[in-house]
C-alpha positions as CSV (number, residue, x, y, z in Angstrom):
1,X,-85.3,80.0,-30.8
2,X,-83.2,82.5,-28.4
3,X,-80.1,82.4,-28.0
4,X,-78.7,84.7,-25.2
5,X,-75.4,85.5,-23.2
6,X,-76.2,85.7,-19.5
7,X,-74.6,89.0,-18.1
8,X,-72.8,88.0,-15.8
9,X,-70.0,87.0,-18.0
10,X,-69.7,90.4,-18.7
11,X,-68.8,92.0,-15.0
12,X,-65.7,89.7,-15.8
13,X,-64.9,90.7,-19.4
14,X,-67.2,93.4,-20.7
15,X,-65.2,92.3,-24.1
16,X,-66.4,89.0,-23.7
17,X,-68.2,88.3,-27.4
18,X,-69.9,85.3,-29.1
19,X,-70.3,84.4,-32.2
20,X,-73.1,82.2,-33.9
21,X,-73.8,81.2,-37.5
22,X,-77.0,79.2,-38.5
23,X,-76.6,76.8,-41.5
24,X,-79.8,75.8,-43.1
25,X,-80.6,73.0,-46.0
26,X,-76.8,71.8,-45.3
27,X,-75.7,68.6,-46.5
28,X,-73.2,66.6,-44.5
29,X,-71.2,63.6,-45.8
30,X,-67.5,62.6,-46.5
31,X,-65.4,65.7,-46.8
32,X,-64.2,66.4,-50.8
33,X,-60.5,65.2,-51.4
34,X,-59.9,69.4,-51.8
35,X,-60.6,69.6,-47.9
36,X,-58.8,66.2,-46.0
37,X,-55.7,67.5,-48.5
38,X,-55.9,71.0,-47.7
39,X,-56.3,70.6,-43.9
40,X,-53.6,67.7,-44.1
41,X,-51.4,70.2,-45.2
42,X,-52.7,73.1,-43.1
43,X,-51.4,70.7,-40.0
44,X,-48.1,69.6,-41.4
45,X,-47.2,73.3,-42.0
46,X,-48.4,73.9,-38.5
47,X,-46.6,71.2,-37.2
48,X,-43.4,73.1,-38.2
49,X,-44.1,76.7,-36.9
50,X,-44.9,75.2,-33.3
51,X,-41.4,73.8,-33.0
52,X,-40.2,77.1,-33.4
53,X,-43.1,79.1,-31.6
54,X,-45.0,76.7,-28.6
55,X,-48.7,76.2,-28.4
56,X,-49.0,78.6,-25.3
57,X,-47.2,81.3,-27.0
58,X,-49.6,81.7,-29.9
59,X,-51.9,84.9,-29.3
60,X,-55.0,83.1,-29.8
61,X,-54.5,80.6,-27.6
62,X,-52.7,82.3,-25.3
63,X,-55.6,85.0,-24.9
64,X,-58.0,82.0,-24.8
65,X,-56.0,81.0,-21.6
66,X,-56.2,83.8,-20.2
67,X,-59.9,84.0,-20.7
68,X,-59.9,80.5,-19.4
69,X,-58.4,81.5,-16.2
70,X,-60.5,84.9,-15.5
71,X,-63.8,82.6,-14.9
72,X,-61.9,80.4,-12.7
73,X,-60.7,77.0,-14.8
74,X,-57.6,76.2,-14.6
75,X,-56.3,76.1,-18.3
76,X,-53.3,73.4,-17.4
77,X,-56.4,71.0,-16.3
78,X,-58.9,71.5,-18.5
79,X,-57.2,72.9,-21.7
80,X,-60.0,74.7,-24.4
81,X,-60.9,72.6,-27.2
82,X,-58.4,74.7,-29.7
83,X,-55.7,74.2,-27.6
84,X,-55.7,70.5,-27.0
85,X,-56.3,70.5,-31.2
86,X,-52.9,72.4,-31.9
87,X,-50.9,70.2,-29.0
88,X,-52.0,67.2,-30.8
89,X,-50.6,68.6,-34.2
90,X,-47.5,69.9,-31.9
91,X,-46.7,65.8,-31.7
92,X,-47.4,64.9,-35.1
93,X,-51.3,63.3,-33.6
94,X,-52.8,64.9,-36.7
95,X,-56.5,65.0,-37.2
96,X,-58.3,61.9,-39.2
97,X,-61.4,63.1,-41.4
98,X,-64.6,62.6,-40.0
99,X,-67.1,64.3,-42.0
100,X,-67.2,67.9,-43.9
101,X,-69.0,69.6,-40.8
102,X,-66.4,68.3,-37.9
103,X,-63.5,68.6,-40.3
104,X,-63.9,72.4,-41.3
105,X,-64.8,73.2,-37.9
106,X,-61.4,71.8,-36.5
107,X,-59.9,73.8,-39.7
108,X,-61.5,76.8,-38.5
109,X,-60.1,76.0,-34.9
110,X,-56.9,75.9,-36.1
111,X,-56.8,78.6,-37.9
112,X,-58.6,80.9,-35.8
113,X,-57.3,79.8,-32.8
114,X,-60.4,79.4,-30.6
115,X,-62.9,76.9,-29.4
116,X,-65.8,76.1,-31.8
117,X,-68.6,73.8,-31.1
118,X,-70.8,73.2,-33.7
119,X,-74.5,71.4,-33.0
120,X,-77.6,69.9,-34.7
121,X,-80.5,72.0,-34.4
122,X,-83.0,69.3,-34.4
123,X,-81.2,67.9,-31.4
124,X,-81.7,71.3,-29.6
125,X,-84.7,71.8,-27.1
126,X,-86.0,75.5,-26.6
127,X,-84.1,78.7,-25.6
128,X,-80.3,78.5,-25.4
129,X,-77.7,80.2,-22.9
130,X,-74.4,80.9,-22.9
131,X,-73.4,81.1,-18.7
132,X,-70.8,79.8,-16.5
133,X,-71.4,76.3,-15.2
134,X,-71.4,75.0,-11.8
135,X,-71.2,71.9,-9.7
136,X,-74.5,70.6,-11.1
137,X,-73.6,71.3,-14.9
138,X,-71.9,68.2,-17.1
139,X,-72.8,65.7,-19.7
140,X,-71.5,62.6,-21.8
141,X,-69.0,64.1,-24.2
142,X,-67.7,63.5,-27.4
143,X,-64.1,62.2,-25.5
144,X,-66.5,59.3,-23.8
145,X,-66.9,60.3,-20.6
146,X,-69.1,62.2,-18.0
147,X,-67.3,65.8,-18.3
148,X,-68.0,68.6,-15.5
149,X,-68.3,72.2,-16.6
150,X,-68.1,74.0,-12.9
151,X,-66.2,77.1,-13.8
152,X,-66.1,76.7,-17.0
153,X,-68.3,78.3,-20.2
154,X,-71.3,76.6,-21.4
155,X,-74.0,76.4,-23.7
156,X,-77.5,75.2,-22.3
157,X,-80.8,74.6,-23.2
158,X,-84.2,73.6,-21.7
159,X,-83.2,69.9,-21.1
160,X,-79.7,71.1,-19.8
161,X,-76.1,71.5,-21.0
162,X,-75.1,70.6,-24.3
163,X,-72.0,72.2,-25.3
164,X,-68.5,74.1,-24.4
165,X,-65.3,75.6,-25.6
166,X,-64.2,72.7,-23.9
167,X,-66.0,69.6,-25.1
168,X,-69.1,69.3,-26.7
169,X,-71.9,66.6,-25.7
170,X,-73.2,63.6,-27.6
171,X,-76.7,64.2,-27.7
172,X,-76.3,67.2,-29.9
173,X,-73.4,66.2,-32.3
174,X,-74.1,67.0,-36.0
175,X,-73.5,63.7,-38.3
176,X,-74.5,63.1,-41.9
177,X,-77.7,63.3,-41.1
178,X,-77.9,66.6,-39.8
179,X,-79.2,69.4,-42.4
180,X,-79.8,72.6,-39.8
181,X,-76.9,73.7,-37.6
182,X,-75.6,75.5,-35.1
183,X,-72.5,77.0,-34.8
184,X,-70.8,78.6,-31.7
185,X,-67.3,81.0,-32.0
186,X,-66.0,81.8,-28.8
187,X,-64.0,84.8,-30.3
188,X,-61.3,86.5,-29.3
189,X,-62.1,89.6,-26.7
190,X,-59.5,91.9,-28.5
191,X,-61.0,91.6,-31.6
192,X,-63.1,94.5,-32.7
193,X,-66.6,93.9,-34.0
194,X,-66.2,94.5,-37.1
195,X,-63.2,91.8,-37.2
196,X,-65.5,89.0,-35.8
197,X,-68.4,90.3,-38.6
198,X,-65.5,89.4,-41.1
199,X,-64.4,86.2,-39.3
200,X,-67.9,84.8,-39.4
201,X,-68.8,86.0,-42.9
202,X,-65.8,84.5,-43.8
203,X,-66.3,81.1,-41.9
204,X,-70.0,80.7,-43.5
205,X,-68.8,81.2,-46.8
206,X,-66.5,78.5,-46.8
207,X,-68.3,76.0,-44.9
208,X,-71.5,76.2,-47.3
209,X,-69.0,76.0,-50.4
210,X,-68.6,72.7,-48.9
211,X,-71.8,72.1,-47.4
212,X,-74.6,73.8,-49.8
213,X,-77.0,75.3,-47.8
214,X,-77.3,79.3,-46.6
215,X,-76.1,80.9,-43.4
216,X,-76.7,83.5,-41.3
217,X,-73.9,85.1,-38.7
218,X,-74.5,86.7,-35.3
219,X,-72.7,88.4,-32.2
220,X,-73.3,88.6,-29.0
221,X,-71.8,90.7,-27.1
222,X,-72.9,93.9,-24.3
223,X,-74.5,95.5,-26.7
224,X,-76.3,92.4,-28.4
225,X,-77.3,90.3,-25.5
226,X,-79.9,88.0,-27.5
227,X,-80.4,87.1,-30.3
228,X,-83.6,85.1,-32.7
229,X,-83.4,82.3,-34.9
């Protein structure tokens, strides 16, 4: 499998980078007691700092806004994935457990402050792209409706779109089923290579603590434009 970021992206941000980490012979199920506390926690702590310092004013966010904006979304509309996480933990909405692949990846959301999508392999057909959508691109999401991507970042493969920093689609979701994934950072543009190599070493350490299984971690970026799995 390829996995490539179409060029175009880059004639808007020539920092514009992507990380990816593949998770092999992973084992998904009911996340340990260790995790729901320590991400319970994680958002209660969180809760606090944004009555002091607002959702838009955190730099990750805010940059992710920005980034938002430069493709042509509007980022009031259609808010990025980590965004609409940390607004629900601004109003106390904190996040139920679902299973030890969503939950970590929220946790890594958070903490990071980007969009992460995170995707069952075996679901995946072919080559995948990362490109801007348009006024044909869309899919059933995970928030139970038909959601249009025109303007805004996607991931596609041969049967079509599956997944973005907004929402992701159902026909790729990982469940407890799921032992090969996919794993999709939309990092920060002011971070430096070698801070998103540490981001995602980091990341995939954690997760297969939790998960077993082994990892591998990838950018693209201008000088990486695909990549081989």
């Amino acid at each position: 499998m390829n996995i490539s970021l179409n060029k175009a992206l880059l004639q808007t941000n020539d920092q514009f980078k992507i990380g990816i980490i593949h998770y092999t012979k992973i084992v998904v199920s009911e996340s340990p007691q260790m995790i729901k506390g320590r991400t319970q926690l994680y958002q209660e702590n969180l809760y606090l700092e944004l009555q002091e310092n607002p959702v838009t004013q955190r730099k990750g966010i805010a940059e992710w806004r920005a980034v938002w904006k430069s493709f042509g979304a509007d980022p009031n509309r259609y808010r990025h994935s980590a965004e609409s996480l940390m607004r629900r933990i601004a109003k106390q909405n904190y996040l139920a457990p679902f299973h030890s692949a969503v939950d970590i990846n929220n946790f890594f959301s958070l903490q990071y402050e980007i969009p992460i999508g995170i995707y069952d392999v075996e679901k995946l057909a072919g080559n995948i792209e990362i490109s801007l959508g348009d006024e044909q691109t869309g899919y059933e999401g995970l928030n139970g409706r038909f959601n249009s991507l025109n303007k805004i970042l996607s991931s596609k493969d041969e049967e079509g779109a599956f997944g973005s920093p907004f929402v992701d689609s159902v026909r790729t979701a990982v469940t407890e089923e799921t032992t090969e994934a996919l794993q999709i950072f939309y990092l920060r543009p002011s971070l430096e290579v070698t801070e998103c190599e540490q981001l995602l070493a980091t990341a995939g350490k954690m997760f297969t603590q939790v998960n077993g299984g082994d990892f591998r971690s990838f950018i693209l970026n201008k000088d990486n434009l695909v990549l081989s799995i």
